[in-house]
N, C-alpha and C positions, 0 to 999 in steps of 0.2 A: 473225495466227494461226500458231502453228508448224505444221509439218508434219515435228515429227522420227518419228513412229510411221511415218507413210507411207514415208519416205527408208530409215529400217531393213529395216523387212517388205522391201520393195525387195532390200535390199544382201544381206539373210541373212546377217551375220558368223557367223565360230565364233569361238565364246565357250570357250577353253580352261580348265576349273575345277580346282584341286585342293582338294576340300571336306574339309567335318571328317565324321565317321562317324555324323553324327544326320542331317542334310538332303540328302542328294545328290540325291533322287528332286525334292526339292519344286524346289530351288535348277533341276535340267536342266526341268522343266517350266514355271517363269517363264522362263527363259531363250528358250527354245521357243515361249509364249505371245506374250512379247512383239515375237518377229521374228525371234530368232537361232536360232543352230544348236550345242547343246552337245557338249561332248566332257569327258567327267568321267574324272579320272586318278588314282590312288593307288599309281602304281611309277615309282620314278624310273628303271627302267632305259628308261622311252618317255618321260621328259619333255622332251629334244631334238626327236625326231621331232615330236610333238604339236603344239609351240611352232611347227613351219615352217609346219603349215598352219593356225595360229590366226590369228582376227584382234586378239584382245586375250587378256588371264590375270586370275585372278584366284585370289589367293590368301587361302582361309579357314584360319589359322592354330588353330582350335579342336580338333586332333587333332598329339597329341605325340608322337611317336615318332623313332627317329633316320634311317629311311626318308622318312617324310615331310618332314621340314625337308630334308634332300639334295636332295629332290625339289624345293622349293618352290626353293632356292639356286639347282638345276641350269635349272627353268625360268625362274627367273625372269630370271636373266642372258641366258639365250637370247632371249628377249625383249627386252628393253634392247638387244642386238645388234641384232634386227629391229624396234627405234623403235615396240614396241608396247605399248600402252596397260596397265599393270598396277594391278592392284586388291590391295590388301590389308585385311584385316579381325583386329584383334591382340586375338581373342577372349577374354575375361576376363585381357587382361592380367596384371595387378596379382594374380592371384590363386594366384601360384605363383613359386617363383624360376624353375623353367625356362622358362614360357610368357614371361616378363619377358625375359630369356636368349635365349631363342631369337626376340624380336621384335627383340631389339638386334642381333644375327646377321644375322637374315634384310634390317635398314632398313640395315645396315652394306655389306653386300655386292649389295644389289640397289635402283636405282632406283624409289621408288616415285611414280607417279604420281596415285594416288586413294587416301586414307588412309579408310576409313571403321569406323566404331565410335561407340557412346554417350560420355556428353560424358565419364563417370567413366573409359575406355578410353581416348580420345583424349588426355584432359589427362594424363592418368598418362604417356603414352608424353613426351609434352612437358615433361616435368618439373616441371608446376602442380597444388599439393597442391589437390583436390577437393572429397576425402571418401570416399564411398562407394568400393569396393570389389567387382570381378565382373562377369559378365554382365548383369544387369540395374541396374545405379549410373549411375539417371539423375537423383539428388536431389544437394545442394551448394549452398553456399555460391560464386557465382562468375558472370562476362559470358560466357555459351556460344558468345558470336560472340567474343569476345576468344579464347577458347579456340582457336575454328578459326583462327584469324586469326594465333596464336603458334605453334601448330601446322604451319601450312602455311608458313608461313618456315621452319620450324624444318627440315620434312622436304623442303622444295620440292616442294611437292606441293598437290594438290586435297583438301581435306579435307571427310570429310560427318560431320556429327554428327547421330546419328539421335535423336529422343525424339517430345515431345509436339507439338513444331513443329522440323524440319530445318533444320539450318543449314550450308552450302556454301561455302566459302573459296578462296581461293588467297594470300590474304595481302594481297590490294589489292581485289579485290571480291568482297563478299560476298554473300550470297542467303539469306533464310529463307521455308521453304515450311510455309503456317500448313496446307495440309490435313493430315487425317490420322486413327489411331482406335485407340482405346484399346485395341481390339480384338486391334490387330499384335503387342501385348506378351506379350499372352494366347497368342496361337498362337508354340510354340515355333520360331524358324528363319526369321522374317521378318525378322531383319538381313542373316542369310544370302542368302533372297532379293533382297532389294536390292542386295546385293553383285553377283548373279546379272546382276541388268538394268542397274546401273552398268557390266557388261564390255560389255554389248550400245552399248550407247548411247557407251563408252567410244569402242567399235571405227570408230563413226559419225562421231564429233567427239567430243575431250577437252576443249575450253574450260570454263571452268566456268559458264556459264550451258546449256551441254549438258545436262552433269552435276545443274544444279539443275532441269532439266525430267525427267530423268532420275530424278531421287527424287520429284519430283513423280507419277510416271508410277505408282509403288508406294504414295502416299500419297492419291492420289483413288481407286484402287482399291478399296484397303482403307475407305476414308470410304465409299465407295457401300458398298459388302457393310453395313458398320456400318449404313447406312439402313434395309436389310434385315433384318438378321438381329442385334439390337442386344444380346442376350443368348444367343447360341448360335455358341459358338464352333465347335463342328466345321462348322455350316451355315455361319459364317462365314466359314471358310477356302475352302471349297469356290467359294463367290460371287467370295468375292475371288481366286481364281485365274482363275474363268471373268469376270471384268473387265477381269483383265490379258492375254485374248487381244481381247475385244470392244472396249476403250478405241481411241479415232478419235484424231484430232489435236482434231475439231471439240470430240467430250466434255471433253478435256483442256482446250484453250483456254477452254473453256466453266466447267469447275471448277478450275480448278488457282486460288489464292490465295497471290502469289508475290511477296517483296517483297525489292527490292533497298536494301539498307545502303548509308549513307553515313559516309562514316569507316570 
């Protein structure tokens, strides 16, 4: 049985964020649910300081401005300085020359350690034509675990591709995690949140079998609220945040449905 929720609540990392301007509230209160300690930033002129006392970053690239990429650059090197665990999320990529632009900027100049985005986000950053296009381009023609798998060489990095079933890479092992609910789509900002608790878990341990318990941790959540509340998205949300503070190691080990790829 794991015991990574006990070992977190434990540690209380700070989870240093800089989000995009739709989720900050939802993103600091998973964070919080599930063990950590948020610090939400949108001024580069404190993204140094913030960075000394964090224990991981994570960077939600869905807010473009020329403040905020400064910001993301300035913390995110601070970071890499201090061997700390960083998250990026290259929000509707594909859907603009700048957000395209400024994710080739930000992967150029700063070490990313956890790539997370849908498969249509992630392949696009990797230069494997897909298809769709945007925040929600989880359809395609294409092996989603290949994707991670070209991906995280590419970037040397942990890659999560989030959809109908998660997939988790580093380039030599993989993880696909079948829980999950149709639900997450529906409520806008639950890639966000997973970003939120990949820093928590990040800050814990980065391996990527962490990481795939880690998205696991957001994907029985969300599956139990679904049990619940199977057409009612605002009740949904609600469920599924108060799961992601009650979830045990026991619940998790008990539903998480987690299968590790060979090849």
């Amino acid at each position: 049985m794991t015991s990574i929720l006990e070992e977190i609540r434990k540690e209380n990392p700070v989870v240093l964020d800089i989000p995009n301007m739709v989720t900050p509230q939802k993103v600091a209160d998973a964070i919080s649910y599930v063990g950590g300690s948020p610090i939400m930033c949108d001024s580069s002129n404190e993204g140094r300081d913030l960075v000394a006392i964090a224990n991981s970053l994570v960077l939600n690239l869905g807010t473009m401005n020329d403040d905020n990429v400064k910001l993301d650059i300035i913390a995110g090197q601070a970071a890499n300085n201090r061997n700390l665990p960083v998250i990026v999320d290259p929000v509707a990529v594909s859907a603009s020359e700048l957000r395209t632009e400024v994710f080739k900027k930000i992967s150029n100049e700063v070490n990313i350690d956890i790539l997370r985005g849908n498969v249509g986000e992630i392949a696009f950053t990797a230069g494997i034509d897909w298809g769709p296009r945007g925040i929600d381009a989880d359809d395609g023609n294409g092996d989603r675990v290949q994707v991670a798998k070209i991906a995280a060489k590419q970037f040397h990095s942990i890659v999560v591709i989030s959809g109908i079933d998660d997939v988790i890479s580093d380039g030599s092992e993989t993880y696909v995690v079948h829980n999950g609910s149709k639900e997450l789509a529906i409520n806008v900002g639950s890639g966000d949140v997973l970003d939120g608790v990949l820093g928590v878990v990040a800050a814990h341990h980065r391996g990527v079998h962490a990481v795939a318990l880690g998205t696991a941790i957001v994907s029985v959540a969300g599956e139990l609220a679904e049990e619940k509340y199977p057409a009612d998205p605002a009740s949904f949300e609600m469920e599924f945040f108060n799961n992601l503070y009650k979830l045990d190691d026991h619940q998790l080990s008990d539903e998480i449905r987690i299968e590790k790829i060979n090849n």
